[in-house]
C-alpha positions in Angstrom: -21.8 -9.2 1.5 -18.5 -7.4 1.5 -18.9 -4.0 4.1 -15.2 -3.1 3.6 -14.3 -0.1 1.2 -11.9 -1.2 -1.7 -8.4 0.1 -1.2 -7.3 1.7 -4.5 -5.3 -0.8 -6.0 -1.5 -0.8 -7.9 -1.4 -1.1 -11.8 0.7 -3.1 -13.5 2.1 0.4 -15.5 3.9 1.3 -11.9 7.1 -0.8 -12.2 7.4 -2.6 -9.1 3.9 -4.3 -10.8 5.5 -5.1 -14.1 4.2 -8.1 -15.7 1.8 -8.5 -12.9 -1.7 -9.6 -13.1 -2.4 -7.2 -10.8 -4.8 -5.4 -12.8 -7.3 -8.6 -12.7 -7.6 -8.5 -9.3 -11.5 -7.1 -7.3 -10.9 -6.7 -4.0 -14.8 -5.9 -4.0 -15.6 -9.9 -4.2 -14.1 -10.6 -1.3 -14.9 -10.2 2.3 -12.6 -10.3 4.9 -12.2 -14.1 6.7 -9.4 -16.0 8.6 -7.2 -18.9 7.8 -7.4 -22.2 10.5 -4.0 -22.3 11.7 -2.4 -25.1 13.6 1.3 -24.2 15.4 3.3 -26.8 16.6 6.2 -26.8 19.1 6.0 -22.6 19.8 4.5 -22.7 22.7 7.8 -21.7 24.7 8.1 -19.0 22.3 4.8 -17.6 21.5 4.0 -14.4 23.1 0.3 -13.1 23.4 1.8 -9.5 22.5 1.6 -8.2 19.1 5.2 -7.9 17.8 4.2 -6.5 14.6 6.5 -3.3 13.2 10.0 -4.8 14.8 11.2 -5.5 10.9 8.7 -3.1 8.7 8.7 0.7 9.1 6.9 1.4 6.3 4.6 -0.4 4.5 5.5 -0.8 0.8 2.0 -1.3 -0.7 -1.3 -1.5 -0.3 -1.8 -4.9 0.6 1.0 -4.4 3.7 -1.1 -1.8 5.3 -4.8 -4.0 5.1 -2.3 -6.4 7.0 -1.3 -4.1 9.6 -5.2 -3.3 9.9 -6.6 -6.8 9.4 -4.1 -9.2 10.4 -4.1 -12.2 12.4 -0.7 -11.9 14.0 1.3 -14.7 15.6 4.1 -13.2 17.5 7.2 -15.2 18.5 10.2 -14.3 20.4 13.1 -16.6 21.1 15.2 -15.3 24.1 19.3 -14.1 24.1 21.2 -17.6 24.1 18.2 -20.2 23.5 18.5 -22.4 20.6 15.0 -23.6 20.0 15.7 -27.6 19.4 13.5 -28.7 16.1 11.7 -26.9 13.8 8.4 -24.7 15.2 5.8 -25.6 12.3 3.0 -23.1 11.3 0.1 -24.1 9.1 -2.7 -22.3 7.6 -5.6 -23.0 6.0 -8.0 -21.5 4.0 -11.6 -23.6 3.6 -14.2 -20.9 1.9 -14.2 -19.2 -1.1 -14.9 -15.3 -1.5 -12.4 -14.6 1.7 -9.3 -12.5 1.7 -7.6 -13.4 4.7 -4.3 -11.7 6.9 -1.7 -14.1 8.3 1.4 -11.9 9.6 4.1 -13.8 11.8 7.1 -11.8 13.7 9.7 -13.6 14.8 12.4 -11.6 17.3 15.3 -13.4 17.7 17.2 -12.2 20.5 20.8 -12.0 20.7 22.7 -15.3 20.0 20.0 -17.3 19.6 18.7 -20.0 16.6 14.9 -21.2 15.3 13.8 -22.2 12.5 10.2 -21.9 11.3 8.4 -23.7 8.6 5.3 -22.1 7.8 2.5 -23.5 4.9 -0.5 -22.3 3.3 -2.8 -24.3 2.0 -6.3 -24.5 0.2 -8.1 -27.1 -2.0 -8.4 -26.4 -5.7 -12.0 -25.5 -5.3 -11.6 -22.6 -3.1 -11.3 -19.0 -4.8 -9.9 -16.7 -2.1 -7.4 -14.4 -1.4 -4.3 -14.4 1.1 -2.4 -11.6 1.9 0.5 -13.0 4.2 3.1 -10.9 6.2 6.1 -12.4 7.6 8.8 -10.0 10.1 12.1 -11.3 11.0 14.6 -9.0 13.3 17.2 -11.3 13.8 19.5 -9.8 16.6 23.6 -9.8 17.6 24.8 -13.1 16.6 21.7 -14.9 16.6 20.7 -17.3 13.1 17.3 -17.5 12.0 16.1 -20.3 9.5 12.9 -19.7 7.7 10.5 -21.7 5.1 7.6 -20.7 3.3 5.8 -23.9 1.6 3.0 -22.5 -1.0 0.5 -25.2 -1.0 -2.4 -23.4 -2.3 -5.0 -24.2 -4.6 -5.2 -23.4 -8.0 -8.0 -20.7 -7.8 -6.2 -18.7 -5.0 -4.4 -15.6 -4.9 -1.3 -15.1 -2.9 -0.3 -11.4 -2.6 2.8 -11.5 0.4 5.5 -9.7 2.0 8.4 -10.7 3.6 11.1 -8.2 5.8 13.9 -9.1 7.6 15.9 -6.9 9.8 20.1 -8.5 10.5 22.1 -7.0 13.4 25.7 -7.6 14.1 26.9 -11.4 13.3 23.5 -12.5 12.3 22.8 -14.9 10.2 18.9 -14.7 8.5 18.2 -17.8 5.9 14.7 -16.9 4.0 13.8 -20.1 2.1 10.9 -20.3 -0.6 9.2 -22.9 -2.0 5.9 -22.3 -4.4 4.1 -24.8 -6.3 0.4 -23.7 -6.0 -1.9 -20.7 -6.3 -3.3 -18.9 -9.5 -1.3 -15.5 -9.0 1.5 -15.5 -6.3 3.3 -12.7 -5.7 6.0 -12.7 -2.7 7.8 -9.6 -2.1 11.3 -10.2 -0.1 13.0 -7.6 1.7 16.2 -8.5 3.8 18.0 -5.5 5.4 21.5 -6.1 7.0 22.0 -2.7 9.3 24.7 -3.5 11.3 28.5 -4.7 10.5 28.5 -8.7 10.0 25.1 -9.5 9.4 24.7 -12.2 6.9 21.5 -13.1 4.5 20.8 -15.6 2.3 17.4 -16.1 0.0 16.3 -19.5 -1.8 13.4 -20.0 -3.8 12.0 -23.2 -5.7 8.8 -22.8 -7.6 7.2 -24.5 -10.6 4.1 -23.6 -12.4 1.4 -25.3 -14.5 -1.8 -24.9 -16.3 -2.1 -20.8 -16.5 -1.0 -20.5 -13.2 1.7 -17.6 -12.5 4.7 -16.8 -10.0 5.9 -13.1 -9.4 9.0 -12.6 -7.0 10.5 -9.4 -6.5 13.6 -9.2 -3.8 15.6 -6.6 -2.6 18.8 -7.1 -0.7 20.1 -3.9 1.3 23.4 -3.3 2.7 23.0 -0.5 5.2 26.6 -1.5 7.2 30.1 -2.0 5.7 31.3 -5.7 5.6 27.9 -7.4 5.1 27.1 -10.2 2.9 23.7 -11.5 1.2 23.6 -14.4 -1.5 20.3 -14.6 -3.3 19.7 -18.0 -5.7 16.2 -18.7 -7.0 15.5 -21.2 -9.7 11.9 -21.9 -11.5 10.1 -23.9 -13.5 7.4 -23.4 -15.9 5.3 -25.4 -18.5 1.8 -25.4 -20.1 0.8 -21.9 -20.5 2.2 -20.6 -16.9 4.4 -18.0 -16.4 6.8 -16.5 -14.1 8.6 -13.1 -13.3 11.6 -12.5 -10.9 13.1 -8.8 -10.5 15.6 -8.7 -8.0 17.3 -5.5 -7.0 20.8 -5.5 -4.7 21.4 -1.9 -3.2 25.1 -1.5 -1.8 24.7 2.0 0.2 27.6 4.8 0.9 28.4 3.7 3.9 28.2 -0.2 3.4 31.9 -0.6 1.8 33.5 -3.9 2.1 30.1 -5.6 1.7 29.3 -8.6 -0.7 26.0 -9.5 -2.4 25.5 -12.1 -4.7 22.1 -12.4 -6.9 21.3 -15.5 -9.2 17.8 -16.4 -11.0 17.6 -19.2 -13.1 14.8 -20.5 -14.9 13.8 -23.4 -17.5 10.8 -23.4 -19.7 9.0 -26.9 -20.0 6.9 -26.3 -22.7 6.2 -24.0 -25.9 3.7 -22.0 -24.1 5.4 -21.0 -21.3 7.0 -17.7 -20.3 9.4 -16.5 -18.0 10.8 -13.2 -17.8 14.5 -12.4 -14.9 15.1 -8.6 -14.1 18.6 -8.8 -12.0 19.4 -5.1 -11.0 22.8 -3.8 -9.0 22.6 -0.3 -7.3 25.7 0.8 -5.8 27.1 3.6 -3.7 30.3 2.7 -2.3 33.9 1.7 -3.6 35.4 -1.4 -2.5 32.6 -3.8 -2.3 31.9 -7.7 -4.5 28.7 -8.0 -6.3 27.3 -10.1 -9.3 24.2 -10.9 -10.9 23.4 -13.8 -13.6 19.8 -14.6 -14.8 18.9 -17.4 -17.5 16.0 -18.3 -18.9 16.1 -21.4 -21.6 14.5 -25.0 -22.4 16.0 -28.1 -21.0 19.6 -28.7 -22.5 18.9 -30.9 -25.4 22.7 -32.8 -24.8 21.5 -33.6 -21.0 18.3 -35.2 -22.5 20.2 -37.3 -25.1 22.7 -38.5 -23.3 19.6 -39.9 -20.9 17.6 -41.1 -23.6 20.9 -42.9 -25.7 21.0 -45.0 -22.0 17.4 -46.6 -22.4 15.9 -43.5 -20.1 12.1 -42.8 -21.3 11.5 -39.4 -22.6 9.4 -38.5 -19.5 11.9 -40.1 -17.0 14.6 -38.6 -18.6 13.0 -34.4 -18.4 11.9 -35.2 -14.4 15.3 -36.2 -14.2 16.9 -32.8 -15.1 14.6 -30.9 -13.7 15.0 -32.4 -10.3 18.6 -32.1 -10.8 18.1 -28.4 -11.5 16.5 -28.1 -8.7 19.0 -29.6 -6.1 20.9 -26.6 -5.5 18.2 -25.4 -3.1 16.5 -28.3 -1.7 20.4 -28.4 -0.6 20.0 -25.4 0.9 16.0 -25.5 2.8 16.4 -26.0 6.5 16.8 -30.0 7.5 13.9 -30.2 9.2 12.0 -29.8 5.8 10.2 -32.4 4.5 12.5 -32.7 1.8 10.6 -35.9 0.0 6.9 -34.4 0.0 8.4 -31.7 -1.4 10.1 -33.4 -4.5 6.7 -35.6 -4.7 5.3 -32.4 -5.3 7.6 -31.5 -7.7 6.8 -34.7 -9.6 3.6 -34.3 -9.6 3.7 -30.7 -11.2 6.0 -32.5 -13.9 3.0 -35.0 -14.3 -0.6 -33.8 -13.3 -2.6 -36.3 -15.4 -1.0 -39.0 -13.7 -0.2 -40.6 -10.6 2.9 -39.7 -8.6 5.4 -41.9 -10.2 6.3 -44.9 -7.9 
């Protein structure tokens, strides 16, 4: 029996909750649980202290503040001039049904200094839960921090997430995405470069299926003059799934010389499918180099027959171009990603009534 008091919940008519499903959530049905999580090579940069609040200063919704209250926090803070060798892999899972659970990771990357985190969520189909993920990056002077989010979830979860990142001087903060599973997911991506130099870039992957449904908004934020962010996410979406990306890049008054760069494409597999791409530019400042390009179309019909006039089946020929689409950011994840599980996945999302092609 759920003992906690439902928070009051967004609606989808306040438009940071456009096209959400949002309004279909209960947070009555579920009680609050914990994910299993398993961390691999962080044990010389794990700290038992709670880091949380070195990235987020306020919380931008609901679901960020049951965090801060409820959250299972893994802190880790990698000290000026150590370049943690490998990746550092976190994985969560969720077993039971009925559970909302609060993973939140910090990661503090001290001056000149370089990690890379790869963290996954996962839960079988049969599972209807809830996870409300935080992740906090402050990445300090000169320091580079490489991050991957794998969305492994089953089909009956909910994903509801936030993500902040904090640049100093010279840093360089790499927030990679890639979301194949869930019912709803909704990650919300904050990067904030506050000091001259600091550098961001976002990726994002994700495909959807069935009636499933990806929601990604991002903000970039140029609070210091001569900063640069470069945002590319590209999606996928077929049966009766759909997806919705609003980005917003915000060049402020005192952030001149700054460049930000903002690109969402997207390709619809399939009659029923729907994608919507909501690129926004807010600037204050002379002097600066920003764009934004959004698409949203079916796969180019001259790709396809040039394919098909070479003897390439129908089938082969569509995972073909999607995969190709989709190079641009497997490219760009960290190398210690498993680069092939992820494009098995990808295969299997193009063909879910069969086996993995061999």
């Amino acid at each position: 029996m759920n003992t906690t008091p439902s928070p009051v919940m967004p609606s989808a008519e306040e438009e940071i909750w456009r096209y959400s499903r949002i309004g279909e959530l209960d947070m009555s049905t579920y009680s609050h649980g914990h994910m299993r999580t398993e961390t691999i090579g962080a044990d010389s940069v794990r700290v038992t202290e709670s880091l949380a609040g070195i990235a987020i200063t306020e919380h931008p919704d609901v679901f960020a503040e049951l965090n801060a209250a409820h959250g299972d926090v893994i802190s880790l803070r990698i000290p000026k001039g150590v370049v943690v060798e490998g990746a550092i892999h976190i994985v969560h899972n969720l077993d039971a049904s009925g559970v909302v659970a609060y993973p939140r990771l910090v990661i503090d990357a001290e001056e000149n200094s370089e990690v890379t985190v790869i963290e996954t969520f996962i839960s079988p189909d049969s599972v209807h839960s809830l996870v409300v993920p935080v992740l906090e990056v402050s990445t300090g002077k000169a320091a580079r921090v490489n991050y991957l989010a794998i969305n492994q979830l089953g089909l009956n979860t909910w994903q509801i997430g936030h993500q902040q990142s904090v640049g100093k001087r010279d840093s360089t903060t790499r927030l990679a995405t890639v979301a194949l599973g869930g019912d709803y997911a909704r990650v919300r991506t904050e990067v904030r470069l506050v000091e001259q130099g600091a550098s961001a870039q976002q990726v994002a992957l994700y495909f959807a299926g069935g009636t499933q449904m990806h929601d990604f908004r991002t903000l970039q934020i140029h609070e210091a003059p001569r900063t640069h962010s470069d945002l590319l996410f590209k999606g996928a979406v077929r049966d009766h799934s759909r997806s919705v990306y609003t980005g917003l890049i915000h060049i402020k008054k005192n952030a001149a010389h700054s460049q930000a760069f903002q690109t969402n494409r997207n390709l619809t597999l399939s009659e029923g499918a729907w994608a919507e791409s909501v690129p926004n530019l807010e600037i204050e400042t002379n002097e600066v180099k920003c764009s934004h390009a959004s698409t949203v179309g079916s796969v180019d019909e001259d790709q396809r027959f040039y394919l098909e006039s070479r003897g390439v089946p129908p089938e082969i020929a569509e995972r073909l171009i999607v995969f190709g689409f989709f190079n641009e950011v497997i490219d760009r994840l960290p190398k210690s990603a498993d680069v092939e599980m992820l494009r098995t996945a990808v295969n299997h999302k193009l063909n879910p009534e069969n086996e993995v092609a061999k």
